[in-house]
C-alpha positions as MATLAB code, in Angstrom:
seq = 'XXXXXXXXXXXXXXXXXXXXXXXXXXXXXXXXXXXXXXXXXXXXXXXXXXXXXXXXXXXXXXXXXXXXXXXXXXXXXXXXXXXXXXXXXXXXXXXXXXXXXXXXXXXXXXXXXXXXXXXXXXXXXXXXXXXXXXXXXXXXXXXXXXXXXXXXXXXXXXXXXXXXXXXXXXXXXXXXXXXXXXXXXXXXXXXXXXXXXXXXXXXXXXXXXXXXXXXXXXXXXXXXXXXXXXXXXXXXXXXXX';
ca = [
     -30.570   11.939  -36.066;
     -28.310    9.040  -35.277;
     -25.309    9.304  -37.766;
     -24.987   13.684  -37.059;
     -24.834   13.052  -33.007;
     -22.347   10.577  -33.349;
     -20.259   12.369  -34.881;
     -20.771   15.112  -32.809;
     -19.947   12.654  -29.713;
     -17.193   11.173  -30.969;
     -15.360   14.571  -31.965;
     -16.176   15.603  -28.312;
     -14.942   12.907  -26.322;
     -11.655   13.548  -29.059;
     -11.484   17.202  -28.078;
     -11.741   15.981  -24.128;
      -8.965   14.254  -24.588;
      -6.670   17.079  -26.365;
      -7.205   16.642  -30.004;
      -7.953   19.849  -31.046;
      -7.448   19.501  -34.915;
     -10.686   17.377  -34.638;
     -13.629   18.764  -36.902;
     -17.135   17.291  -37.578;
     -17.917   17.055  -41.057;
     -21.335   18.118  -41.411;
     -22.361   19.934  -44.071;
     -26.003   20.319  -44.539;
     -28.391   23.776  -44.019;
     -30.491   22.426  -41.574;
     -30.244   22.495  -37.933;
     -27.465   20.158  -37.400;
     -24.979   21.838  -39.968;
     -25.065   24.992  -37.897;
     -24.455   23.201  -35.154;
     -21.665   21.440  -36.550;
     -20.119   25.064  -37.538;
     -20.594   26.500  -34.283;
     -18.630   23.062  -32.829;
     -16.143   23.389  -35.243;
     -15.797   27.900  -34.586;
     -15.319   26.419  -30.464;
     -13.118   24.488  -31.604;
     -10.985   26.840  -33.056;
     -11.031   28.681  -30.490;
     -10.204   25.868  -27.808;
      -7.073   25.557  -29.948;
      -6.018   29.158  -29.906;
      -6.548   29.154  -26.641;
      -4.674   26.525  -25.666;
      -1.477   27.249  -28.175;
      -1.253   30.433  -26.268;
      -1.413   29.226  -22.824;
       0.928   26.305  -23.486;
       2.866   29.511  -25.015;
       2.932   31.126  -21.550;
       3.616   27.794  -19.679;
       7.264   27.291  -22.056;
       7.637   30.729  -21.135;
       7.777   30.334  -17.445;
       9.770   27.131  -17.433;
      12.597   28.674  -20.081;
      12.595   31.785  -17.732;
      12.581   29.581  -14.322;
      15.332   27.089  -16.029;
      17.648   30.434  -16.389;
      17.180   31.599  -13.614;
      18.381   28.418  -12.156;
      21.284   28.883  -14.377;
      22.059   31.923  -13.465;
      22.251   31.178   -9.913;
      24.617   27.888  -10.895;
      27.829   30.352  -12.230;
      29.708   27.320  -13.033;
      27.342   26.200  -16.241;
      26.185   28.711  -18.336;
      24.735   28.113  -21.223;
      24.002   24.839  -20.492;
      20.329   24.757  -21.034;
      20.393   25.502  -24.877;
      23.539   22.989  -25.465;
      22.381   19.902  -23.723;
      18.789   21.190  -25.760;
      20.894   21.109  -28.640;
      22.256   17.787  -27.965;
      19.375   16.080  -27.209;
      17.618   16.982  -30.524;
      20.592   16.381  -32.733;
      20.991   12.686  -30.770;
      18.058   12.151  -31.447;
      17.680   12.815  -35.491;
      21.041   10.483  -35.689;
      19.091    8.045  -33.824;
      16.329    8.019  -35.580;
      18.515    7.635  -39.417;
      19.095    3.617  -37.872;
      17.077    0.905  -38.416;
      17.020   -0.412  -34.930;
      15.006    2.702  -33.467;
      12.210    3.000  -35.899;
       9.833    2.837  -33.148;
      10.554    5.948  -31.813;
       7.255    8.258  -32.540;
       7.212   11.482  -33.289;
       5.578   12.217  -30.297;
       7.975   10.377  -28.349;
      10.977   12.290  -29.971;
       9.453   15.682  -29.554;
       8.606   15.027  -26.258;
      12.347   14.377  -25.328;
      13.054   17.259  -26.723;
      10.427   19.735  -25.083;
      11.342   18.289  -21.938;
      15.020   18.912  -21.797;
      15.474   22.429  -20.862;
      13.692   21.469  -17.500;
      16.035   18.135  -16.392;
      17.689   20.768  -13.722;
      14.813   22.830  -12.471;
      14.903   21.547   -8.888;
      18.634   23.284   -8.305;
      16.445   25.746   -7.403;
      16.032   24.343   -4.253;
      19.761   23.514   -3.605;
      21.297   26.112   -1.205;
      23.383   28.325   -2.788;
      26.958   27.368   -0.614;
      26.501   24.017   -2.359;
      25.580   25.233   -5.722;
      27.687   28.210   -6.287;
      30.598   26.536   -4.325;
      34.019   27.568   -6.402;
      35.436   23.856   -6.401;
      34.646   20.036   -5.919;
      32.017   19.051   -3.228;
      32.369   17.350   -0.190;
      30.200   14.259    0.306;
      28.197   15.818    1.979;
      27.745   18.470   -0.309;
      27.408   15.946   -3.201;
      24.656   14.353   -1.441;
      22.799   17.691   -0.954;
      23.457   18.438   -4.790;
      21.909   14.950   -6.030;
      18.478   15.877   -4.294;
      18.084   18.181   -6.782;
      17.098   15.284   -9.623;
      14.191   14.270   -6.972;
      13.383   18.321   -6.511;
      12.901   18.622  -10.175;
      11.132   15.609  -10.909;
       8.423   17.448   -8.449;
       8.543   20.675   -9.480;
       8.187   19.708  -13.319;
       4.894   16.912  -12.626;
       3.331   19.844  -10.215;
       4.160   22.430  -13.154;
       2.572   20.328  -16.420;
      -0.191   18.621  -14.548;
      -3.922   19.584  -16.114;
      -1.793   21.611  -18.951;
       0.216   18.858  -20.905;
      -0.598   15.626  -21.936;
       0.033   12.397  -19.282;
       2.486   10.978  -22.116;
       3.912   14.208  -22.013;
       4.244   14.575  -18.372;
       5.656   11.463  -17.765;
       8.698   11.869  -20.489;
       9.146   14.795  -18.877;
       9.757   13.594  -14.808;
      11.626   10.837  -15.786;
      14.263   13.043  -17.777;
      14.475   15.526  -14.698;
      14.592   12.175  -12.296;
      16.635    9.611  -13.809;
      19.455   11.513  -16.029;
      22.178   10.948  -13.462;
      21.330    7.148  -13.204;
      24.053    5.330  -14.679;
      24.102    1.712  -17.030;
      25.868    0.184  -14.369;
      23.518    0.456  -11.676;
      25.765    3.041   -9.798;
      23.744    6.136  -10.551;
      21.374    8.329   -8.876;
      19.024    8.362   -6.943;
      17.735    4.925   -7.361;
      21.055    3.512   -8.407;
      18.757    1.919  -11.380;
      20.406   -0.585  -14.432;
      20.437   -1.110  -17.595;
      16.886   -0.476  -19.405;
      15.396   -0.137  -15.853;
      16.161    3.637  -16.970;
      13.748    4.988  -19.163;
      14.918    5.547  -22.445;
      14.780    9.487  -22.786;
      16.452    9.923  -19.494;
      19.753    7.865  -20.676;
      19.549   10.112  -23.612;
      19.126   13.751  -21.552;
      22.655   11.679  -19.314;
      24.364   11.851  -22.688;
      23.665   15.283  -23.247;
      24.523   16.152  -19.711;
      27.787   14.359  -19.741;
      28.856   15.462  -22.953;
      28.382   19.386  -22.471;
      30.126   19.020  -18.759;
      33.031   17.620  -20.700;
      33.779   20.182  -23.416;
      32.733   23.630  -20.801;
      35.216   24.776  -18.419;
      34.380   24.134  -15.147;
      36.176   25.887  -11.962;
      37.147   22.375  -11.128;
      38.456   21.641  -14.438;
      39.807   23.164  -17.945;
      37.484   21.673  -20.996;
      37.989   18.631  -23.312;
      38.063   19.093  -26.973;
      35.397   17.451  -28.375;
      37.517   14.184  -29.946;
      38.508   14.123  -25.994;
      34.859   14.307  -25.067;
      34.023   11.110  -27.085;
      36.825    9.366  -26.311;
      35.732    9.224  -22.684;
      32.201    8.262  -23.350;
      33.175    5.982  -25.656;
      35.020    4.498  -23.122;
      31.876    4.561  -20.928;
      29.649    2.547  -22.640;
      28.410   -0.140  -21.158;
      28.961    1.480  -17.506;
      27.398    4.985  -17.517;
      25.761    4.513  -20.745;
      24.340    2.153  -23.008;
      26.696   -0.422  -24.683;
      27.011   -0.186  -28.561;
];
């Protein structure tokens, strides 16, 4: 009895913690084979399951991410390019040596997380975020709570659906992607590799697509342009070469 419970332990305590491509390989016709098929049939459904409601869950944070867009009538569109930007950033990333510890799960993560780095502008009053020209400083200050608002809003959305690893990639994008190299970011005016890595990826992204769209404050770069001036801040708002 000892060898077919342990495996049916150990396959349970991987389910518990999310894996649920995990299957116990029993196959005999006595009483513990059927029990390892009907494990195996729950399992398959605890999959299914879950696919669908993490299917639901993407669903209501693409729809709540556009409808922060379309409230912000100064950035449309921005969602699927910085998206965009992130993934391809990342696949050139990956193609160098000096990054082949980035995981799969890592990159993906990055990835999934990106359409929800603006969320909390949600909570930013609309006379500040649908203003038709530059900010005050007081207005500026009211528009950088909204990195803090969606760090929130994202951990109270994923928590008991995603994965902690998950989670976590996720808040600090939303949190830390207007934190700068130099230190003179925000909020926490962090430097350096204090910021986590996928946030100063998501401020790339962010930076680059304000550049080349037209803003009501400002015409848009051609992309050359657009490099140019984040070549030329490396080592202040992003990382040095």
């Amino acid at each position: 009895f000892e060898n077919p419970l342990k495996k049916l332990q150990d396959a349970t305590k991987k389910i518990e913690k999310g894996n649920y491509d995990e299957r116990v390989g029993i196959v005999t016709t006595d009483s513990f084979g059927i029990l390892a098929d009907s494990f195996n049939d729950m399992t398959d459904s605890l999959k299914a399951k879950n696919k669908k409601i993490l299917s639901i869950q993407n669903s209501i944070v693409t729809g709540m991410a556009t409808m922060v867009e379309s409230r912000d009538n100064s950035t449309g569109g921005h969602i699927k390019r910085t998206s965009d930007c992130v993934r391809i950033f990342i696949e050139e990333l990956r193609k160098k040596s000096e990054f082949n510890y980035l995981t799969d799960s890592f990159c993906q993560a990055v990835i999934k997380a990106a359409p929800m780095h603006d969320l909390g502008k949600v909570g930013v009053d609309d006379k500040v975020l649908r203003k038709p020209g530059r900010l005050t400083p007081e207005e500026f200050a009211i528009m950088q709570t909204h990195v803090i608002k969606s760090a929130n809003l994202v951990d109270n959305i994923l928590q008991g659906v995603e994965e902690e690893h998950f989670i976590q990639v996720a808040v600090n994008v939303a949190h830390y992607h207007h934190e700068k190299y130099d230190g003179k970011g925000y909020p926490c005016g962090l430097k350096g590799e204090e910021i986590p890595f996928e946030a100063r990826i998501m401020a790339l992204a962010d930076v680059f697509d304000a550049l080349v769209s037209k803003r009501c404050y400002k015409d848009s770069f051609s992309y050359d342009k657009a490099f140019q001036i984040i070549e030329e801040s490396l080592g202040n708002h992003f990382d040095p070469i």
